[in-house]
VMD Tcl script that draws the C-alpha trace (Angstrom):
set ca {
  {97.06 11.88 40.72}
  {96.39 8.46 42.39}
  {93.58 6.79 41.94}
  {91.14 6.04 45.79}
  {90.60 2.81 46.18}
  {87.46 1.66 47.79}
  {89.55 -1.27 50.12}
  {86.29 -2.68 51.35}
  {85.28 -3.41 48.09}
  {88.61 -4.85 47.30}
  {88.02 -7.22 49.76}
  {83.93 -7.27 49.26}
  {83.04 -6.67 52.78}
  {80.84 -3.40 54.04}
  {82.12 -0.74 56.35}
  {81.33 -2.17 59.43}
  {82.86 -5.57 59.12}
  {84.57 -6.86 62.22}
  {88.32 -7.66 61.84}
  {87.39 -11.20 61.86}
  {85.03 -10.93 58.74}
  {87.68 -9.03 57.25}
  {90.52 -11.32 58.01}
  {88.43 -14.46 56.49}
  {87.28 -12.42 53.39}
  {90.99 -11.89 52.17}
  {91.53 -15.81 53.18}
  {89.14 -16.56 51.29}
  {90.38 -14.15 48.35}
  {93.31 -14.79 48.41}
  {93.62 -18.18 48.15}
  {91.51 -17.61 44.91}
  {94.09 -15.42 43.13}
  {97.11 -16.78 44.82}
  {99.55 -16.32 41.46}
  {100.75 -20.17 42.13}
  {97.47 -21.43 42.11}
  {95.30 -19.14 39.81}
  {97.24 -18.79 36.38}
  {94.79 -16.38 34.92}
  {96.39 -13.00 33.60}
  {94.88 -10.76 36.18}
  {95.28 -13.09 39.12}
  {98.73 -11.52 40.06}
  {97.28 -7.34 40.04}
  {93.99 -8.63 41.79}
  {96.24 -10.94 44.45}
  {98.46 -7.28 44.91}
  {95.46 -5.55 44.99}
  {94.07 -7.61 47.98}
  {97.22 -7.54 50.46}
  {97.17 -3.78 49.62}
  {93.29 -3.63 51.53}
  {94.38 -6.47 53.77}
  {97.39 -4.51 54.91}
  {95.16 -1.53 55.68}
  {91.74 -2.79 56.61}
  {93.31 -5.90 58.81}
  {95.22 -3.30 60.76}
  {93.09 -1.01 63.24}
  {95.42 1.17 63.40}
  {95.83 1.92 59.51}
  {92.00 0.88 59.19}
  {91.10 4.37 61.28}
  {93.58 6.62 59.52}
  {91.74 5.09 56.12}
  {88.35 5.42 57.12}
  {89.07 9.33 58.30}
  {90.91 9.65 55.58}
  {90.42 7.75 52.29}
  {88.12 9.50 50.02}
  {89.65 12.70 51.11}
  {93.71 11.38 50.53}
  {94.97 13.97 47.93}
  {93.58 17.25 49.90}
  {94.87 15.96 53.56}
  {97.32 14.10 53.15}
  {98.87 14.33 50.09}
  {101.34 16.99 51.36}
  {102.00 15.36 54.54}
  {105.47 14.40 55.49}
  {106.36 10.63 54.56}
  {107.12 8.53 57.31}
  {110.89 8.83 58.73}
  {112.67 5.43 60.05}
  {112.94 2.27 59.00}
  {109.86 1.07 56.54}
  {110.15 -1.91 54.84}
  {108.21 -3.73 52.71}
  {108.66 -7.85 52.53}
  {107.33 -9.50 49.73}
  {107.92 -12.93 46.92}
  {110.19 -12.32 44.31}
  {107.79 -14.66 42.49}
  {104.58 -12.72 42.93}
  {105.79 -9.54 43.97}
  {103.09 -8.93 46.02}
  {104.06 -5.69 47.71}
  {104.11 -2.87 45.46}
  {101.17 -0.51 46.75}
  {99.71 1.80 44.96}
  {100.09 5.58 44.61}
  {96.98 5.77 46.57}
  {98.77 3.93 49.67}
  {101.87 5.33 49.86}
  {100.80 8.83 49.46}
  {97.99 7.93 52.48}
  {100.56 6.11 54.59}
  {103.97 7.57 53.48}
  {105.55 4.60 51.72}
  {106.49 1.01 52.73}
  {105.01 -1.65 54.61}
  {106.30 -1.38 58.36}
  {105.08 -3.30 61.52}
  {105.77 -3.04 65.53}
  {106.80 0.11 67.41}
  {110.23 1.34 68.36}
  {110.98 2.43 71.75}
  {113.11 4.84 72.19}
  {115.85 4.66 75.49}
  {118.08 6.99 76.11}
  {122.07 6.27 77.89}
  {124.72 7.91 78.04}
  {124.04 11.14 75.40}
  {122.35 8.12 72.94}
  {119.00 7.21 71.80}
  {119.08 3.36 71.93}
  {115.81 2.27 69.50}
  {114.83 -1.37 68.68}
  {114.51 -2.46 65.47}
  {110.89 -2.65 64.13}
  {109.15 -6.03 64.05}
  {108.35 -6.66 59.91}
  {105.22 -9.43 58.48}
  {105.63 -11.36 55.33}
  {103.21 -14.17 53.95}
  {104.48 -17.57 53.33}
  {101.96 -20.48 51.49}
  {102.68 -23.97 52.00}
  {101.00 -26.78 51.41}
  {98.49 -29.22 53.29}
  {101.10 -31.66 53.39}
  {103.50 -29.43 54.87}
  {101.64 -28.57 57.43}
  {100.85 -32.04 58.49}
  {104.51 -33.36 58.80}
  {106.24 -30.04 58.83}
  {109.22 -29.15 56.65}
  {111.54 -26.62 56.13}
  {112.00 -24.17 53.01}
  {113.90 -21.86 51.72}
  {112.65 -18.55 51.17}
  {113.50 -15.26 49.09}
  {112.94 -12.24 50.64}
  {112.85 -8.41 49.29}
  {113.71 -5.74 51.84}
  {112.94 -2.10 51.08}
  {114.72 0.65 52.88}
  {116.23 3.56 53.48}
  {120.09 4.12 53.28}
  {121.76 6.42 55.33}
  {121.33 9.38 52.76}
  {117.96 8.70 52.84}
  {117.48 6.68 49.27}
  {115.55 3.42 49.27}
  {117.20 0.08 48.71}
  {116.77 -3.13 47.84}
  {118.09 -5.94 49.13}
  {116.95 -9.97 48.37}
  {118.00 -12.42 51.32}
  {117.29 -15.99 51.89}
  {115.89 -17.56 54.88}
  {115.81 -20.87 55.67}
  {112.68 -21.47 57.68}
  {111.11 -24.66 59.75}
  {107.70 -25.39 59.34}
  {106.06 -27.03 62.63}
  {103.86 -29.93 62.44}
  {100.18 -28.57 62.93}
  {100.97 -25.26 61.90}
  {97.33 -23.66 61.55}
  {96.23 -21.32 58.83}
  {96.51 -17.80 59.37}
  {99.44 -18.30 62.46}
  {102.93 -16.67 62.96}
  {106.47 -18.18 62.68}
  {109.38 -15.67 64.29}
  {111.98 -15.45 63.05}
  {114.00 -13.47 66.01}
  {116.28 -10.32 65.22}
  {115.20 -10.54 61.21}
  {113.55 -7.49 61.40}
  {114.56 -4.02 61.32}
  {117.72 -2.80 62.68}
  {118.31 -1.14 65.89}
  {119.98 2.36 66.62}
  {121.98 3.31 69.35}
  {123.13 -0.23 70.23}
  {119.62 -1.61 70.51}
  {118.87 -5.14 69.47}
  {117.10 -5.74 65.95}
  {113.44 -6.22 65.55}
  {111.61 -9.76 64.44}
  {110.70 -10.91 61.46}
  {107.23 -12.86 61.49}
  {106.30 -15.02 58.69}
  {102.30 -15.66 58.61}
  {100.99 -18.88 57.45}
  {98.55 -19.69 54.47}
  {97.90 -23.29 53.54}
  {97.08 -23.41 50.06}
  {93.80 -25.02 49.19}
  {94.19 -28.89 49.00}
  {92.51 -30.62 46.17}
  {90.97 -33.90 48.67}
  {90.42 -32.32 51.88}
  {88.98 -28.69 53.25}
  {90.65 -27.21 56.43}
  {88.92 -26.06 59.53}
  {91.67 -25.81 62.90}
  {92.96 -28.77 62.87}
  {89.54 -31.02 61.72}
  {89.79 -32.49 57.86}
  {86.17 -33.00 55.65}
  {86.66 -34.87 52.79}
  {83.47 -36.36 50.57}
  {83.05 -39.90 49.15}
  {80.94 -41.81 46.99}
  {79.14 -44.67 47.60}
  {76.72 -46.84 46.07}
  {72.67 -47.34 47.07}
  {73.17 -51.01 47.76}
  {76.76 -49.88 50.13}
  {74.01 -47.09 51.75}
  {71.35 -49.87 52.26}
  {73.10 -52.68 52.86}
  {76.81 -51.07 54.83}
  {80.15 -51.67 53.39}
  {83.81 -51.07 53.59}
  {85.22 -48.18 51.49}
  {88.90 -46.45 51.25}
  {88.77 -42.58 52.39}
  {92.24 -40.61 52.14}
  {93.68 -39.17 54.74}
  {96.99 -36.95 54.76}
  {99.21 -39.82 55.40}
  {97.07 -42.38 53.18}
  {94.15 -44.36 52.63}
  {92.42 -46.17 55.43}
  {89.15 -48.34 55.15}
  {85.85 -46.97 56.51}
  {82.96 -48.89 57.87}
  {79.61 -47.55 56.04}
  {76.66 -48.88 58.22}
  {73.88 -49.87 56.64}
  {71.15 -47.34 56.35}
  {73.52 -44.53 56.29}
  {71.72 -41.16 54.65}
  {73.14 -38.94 51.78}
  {74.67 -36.00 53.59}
  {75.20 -37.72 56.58}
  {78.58 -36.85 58.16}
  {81.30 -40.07 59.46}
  {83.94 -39.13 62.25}
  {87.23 -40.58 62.21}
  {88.80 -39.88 65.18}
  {92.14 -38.82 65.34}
  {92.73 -38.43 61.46}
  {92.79 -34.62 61.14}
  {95.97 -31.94 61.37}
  {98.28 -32.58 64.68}
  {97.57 -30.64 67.20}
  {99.85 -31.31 70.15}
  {102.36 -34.16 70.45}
  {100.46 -37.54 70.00}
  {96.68 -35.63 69.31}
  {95.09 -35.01 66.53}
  {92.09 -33.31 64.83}
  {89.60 -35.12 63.41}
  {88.66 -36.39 59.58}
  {84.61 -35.65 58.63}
  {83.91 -37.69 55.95}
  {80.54 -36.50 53.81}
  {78.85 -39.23 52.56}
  {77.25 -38.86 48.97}
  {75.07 -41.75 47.47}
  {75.18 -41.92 43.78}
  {73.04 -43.93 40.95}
  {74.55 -44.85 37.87}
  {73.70 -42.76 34.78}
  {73.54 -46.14 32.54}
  {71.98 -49.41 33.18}
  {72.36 -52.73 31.56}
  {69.59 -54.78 31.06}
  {70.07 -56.76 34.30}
  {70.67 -53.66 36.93}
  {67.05 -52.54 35.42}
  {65.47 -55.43 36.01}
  {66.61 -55.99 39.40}
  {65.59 -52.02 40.37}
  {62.30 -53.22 38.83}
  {62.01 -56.24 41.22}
  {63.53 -54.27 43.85}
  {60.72 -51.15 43.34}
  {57.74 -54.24 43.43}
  {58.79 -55.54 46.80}
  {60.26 -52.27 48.51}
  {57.38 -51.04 50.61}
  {59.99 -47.91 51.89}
  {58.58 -44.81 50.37}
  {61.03 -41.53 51.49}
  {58.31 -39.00 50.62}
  {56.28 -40.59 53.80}
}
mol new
graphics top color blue
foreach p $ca { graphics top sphere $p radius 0.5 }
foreach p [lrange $ca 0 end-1] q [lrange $ca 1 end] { graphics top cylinder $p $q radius 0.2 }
display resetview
């Protein structure tokens, strides 16, 4: 017997969580245990584990049937008849992300599926497009910046025409926009599901995650980044390198500037239409060295006898 799993907890969010809590929760999550940036041993069942509850709990739809249903699976709907048609499930070969559990495929009768066929009927046949079919792709911050294209391995799940599943790996070779935002779709048209009766093929929509970026933190198309600088630069102003995507650029510090305070560069975010730009938000940290020489004390000594600036005041 398959095991419930409490999704919500999965995903560490209560019951009434709106989709958008939801949707930033596995974000969050799953950038954590992404299997080509967390190497631990369990980061690869936890990072299935999470776009299992994603899958159900970021889809209303599936999200309902769950919430009725869940706790209750094996009694109601463990004898129900699995879904008919064409269900696919998409995932990397490298992670292997999309093996559900018992538990899901027993609630939702098998493999991961997306979009609705319509059914139109001509002529004595029932013309049905192909469903539309998600997959996740993670690229880089630099990728997103200037765009590039990749080359991506794909598993397809489905039926045959006697009904057995198969599998079937296919490469796609895929263009990454400039300014492509976290969390978007690229579609890929007539890559999804096949059609019946003559009807065209479904799409095939690849969403975007942009792996966490050592320098910078991402929020639509604004960069924050933090630097260090000296008392004296804080006190007195000063020029200082900041990166940026495309490089390092000086900054003007002026004088007097505060620990925590926050400097806008204009136009050095992610692109966001041709020729604009987000913005870069540089945090500003002032730091004291840990050791002293004999001189620095002495001239913080002087410096504390004439300084009549007390910050507690």
């Amino acid at each position: 017997m398959a095991t419930y799993q409490d999704y919500y907890a999965t995903l560490g969010v209560g019951k009434t969580a709106t989709q958008e809590e939801i949707q930033r929760a596995y974000r969050k999550l799953a950038r954590k245990y992404h299997p080509d940036i967390n190497k631990a041993s369990d980061a690869e069942e936890k990072f299935k584990q999470l776009n299992e509850a994603y899958e159900v709990l970021g889809d209303p739809e599936k999200r309902t049937r769950y919430d009725q249903f869940g706790s209750g699976w094996d009694g109601q709907f463990a004898n129900q008849e699995q879904q008919s048609g064409d269900t696919v499930r998409f995932h990397f070969s490298s992670a292997d992300p999309g093996q559900f559990s018992d538990f899901f495929q027993n609630l939702f009768g098998g493999g991961w599926s997306f979009g609705n066929e319509t059914g139109l009927k001509g002529g004595g046949t029932t013309r049905r497009r192909g469903r539309d079919h998600e997959a996740g792709i993670s690229i880089t911050l630099a990728e997103a910046y200037h765009g590039a294209r990749k080359t991506i391995e794909l598993e397809r799940v489905e039926a045959d025409s006697s009904g057995r599943p198969v599998r079937n790996r296919r490469n796609y070779d895929v263009t990454i926009p400039l300014g492509v935002t976290d969390g978007s779709l690229i579609r890929l048209a007539g890559q999804g599901g096949s059609g019946s009766g003559g009807a065209e093929s479904g799409d095939l929509f690849l969403r975007i995650s942009i792996l966490p970026d050592t320098r910078f933190s991402l929020n639509g198309h604004d960069l924050t980044t933090t630097i260090d600088i000296t008392p004296w630069e804080a006190a007195l102003g000063a020029k200082v390198q900041v990166p940026t995507v495309d490089g390092r650029i000086n900054l003007t510090i002026p004088s007097g500037t505060q620990s925590g305070q926050t400097l806008r560069v204009r136009g050095k975010g992610m692109p966001v239409a041709a020729g604009r730009y987000g913005d870069l938000l540089v945090n500003v940290r002032i730091v004291v060295p840990k050791h002293l020489t004999a001189r620095e004390r002495h001239l913080f000594e002087e410096l504390a006898k004439e300084s009549l600036f007390d910050p507690r005041t």
